[in-house]
C-alpha positions, 0 to 999 in steps of 0.5 A: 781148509786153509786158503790165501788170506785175501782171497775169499772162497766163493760158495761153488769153490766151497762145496768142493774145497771144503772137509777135506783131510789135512794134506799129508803124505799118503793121506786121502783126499776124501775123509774116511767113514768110521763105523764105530759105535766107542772109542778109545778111553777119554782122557778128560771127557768134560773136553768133549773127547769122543768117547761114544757114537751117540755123542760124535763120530768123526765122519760128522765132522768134514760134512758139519764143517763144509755146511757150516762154511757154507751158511756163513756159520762162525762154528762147524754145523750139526748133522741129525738123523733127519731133517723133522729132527733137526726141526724137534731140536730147533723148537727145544730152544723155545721155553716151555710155555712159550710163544712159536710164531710160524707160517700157515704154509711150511714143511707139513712135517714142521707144522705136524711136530708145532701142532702136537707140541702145542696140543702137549702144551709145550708153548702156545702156537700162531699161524701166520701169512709170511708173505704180510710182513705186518701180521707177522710184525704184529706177533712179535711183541708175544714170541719167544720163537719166529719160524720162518721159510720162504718160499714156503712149501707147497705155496711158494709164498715169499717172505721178506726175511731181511724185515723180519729177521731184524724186527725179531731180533730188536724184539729179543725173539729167536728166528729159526730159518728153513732153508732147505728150498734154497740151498747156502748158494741161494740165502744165507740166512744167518748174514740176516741175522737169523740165530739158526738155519735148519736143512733137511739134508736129504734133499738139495744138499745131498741131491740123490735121493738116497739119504734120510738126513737134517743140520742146523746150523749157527754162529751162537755158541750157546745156542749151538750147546743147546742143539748139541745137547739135545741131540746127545740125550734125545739120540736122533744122531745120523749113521755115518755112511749116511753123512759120508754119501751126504759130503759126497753129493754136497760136492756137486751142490753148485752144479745141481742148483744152477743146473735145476734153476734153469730148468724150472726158470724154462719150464715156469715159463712153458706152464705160465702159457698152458690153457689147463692150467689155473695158476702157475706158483714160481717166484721167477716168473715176474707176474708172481706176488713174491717175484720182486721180494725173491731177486731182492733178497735172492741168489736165485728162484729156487727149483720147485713150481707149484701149479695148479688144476681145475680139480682133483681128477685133473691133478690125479690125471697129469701126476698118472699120464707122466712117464720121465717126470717120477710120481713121488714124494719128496724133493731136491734130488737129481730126477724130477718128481711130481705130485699132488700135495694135498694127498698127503696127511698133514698138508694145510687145509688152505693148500688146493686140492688139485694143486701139484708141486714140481720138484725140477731135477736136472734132466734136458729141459726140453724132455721135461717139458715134452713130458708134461706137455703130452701129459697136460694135452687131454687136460686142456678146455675140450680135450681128449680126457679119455685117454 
């Protein structure tokens, strides 16, 4: 993408400015899908010549371009076929016999695939509160590897990235950074010094609910090497409608995420004042622990709100009783979806039983509320239960 000199792009320009064919004659504005598994005969393979599907596609190329850009990323990113392996990647940068420092609350997929390679005894896993930036500071002098999210899925625990990225680095201690929650327009987490920033592109990024996709990105050519590699020989590579459709939705990102911020922001702020509710998780409301951090080192409080009931039946009961909210898994998508966390397999133990993550999608904020609002109305200290 070419652009005047002294003029930077800015993010919401870039989603949609960015992996774009070059501008010649009769040529397409969007960039095409290939469906093609070989290519033609390599004139030297050792260049990096296409030669065959699992090793590149030219529909991968505008969609890593564009993320890269966006993360602030020195080369193009790296699509995989799913966001669990785009995390399986990242951790093989971690030597064998290593030490993985990750939160006690993340992506349960994540804290899923460090659990069984540590029980393989690839490296030695600790488990800490992101949120105390001094037990995370603690662990550093024994890492090899510092796994970050903030917020953290499903607790909105908010880290203090700036802290932590640059003990880690003066450390010598790779940080790897989900930021599928936030989104490029909200953090960039490599301008903190991060070494690689993980999606799972299934969610905000190709916003529809339609895709199964990861990236990494980085601005380390070495390390970046060592991501591609491990895609080529472990395979999990991304068909290319799929990245096509995934380009498609990232031309709207700017669009979705202000739209769903605001919509959470209104609807963080109904759910703070309801009587069923025990405790209302958003880092944009000013009474949550991790407000001040998030609009220090934010562009933003993100879209998902985490509340929590009196009980299980109560959070089986709200998830039951909505009609435009979707009960569903997952996140990130232009509906809103609802769901008690802890149904799932491999979610932490210390998350609440009746605790419910909101996925805010882009609806009219005032038929989101209404939904839950009815919903929630049997659930108040002497309602109707029956219902």
């Amino acid at each position: 993408m070419t652009h005047h000199a002294d003029h930077e792009l800015a993010q919401d320009t870039i989603v949609v400015a960015s992996g774009r064919p070059p501008r010649e004659h009769d040529a397409p504005v969007n960039p095409p899908i290939v469906l093609s598994s070989t290519f033609h005969e390599a004139v030297d393979p050792a260049v990096g010549d296409r030669i065959y599907g699992r090793m590149s596609n030219p529909t991968w190329d505008p969609f890593e371009e564009a993320l890269g850009q966006l993360e602030g990323a020195a080369l193009p990113a790296l699509v995989f076929s799913s966001g669990l392996g785009a995390a399986a990647a990242a951790l093989s940068l971690v030597p064998t016999g290593g030490v993985v420092v990750m939160p006690r609350h993340a992506y349960a997929g994540s804290l899923s695939l460090a659990d069984d390679e540590a029980a393989r005894g690839r490296f030695a896993l600790v488990r800490v509160d992101v949120a105390d930036t001094d037990q995370v500071l603690a662990t550093l002098d024994t890492a090899d590897l510092l796994w970050l999210e903030s917020p953290t899925n499903p607790m909105l625990e908010v880290a203090d990235l700036r802290t932590l990225i640059a003990a880690a680095k003066a450390a010598g201690v790779t940080v790897v950074v989900d930021n599928t929650f936030n989104t490029p327009l909200v953090c960039k987490p490599l301008d903190f010094g991060a070494d690689v920033v993980l999606h799972s592109v299934t969610k905000y990024l190709a916003g529809h609910s339609d895709v199964v996709l990861g990236a990494l990105a980085t601005s380390d050519a070495a390390v970046r090497t060592d991501l591609l590699k491990h895609r080529t020989l472990h395979g999990a590579i991304a068909g290319p409608f799929e990245v096509w459709l995934a380009l498609r939705g990232l031309r709207t990102l700017a669009l979705r995420v202000e739209r769903s911020q605001a919509n959470a922001l209104y609807l963080a702020d109904k759910l703070a004042q309801h009587p069923a509710l025990t405790r209302v998780r958003f880092p944009g409301l000013a009474t949550d622990p991790g407000h001040q951090r998030a609009a220090d080192q934010l562009n933003g409080f993100g879209s998902i709100i985490s509340i929590e009931l009196a009980d299980v039946a109560a959070g089986e009961a709200l998830v039951a009783a909505v009609r435009l909210w979707l009960p569903a898994t997952s996140l990130g998508g232009v509906e809103s979806l609802i769901e008690r966390r802890r149904r799932q397999p491999g979610e932490p133990a210390t998350v609440p039983e009746a605790l419910v993550r909101l996925s805010v999608g882009i609806e009219n904020p005032e038929d989101l509320w209404a939904d839950l609002e009815q919903a929630l109305a049997p659930l108040r200290p002497g309602g109707d239960s029956t219902r």
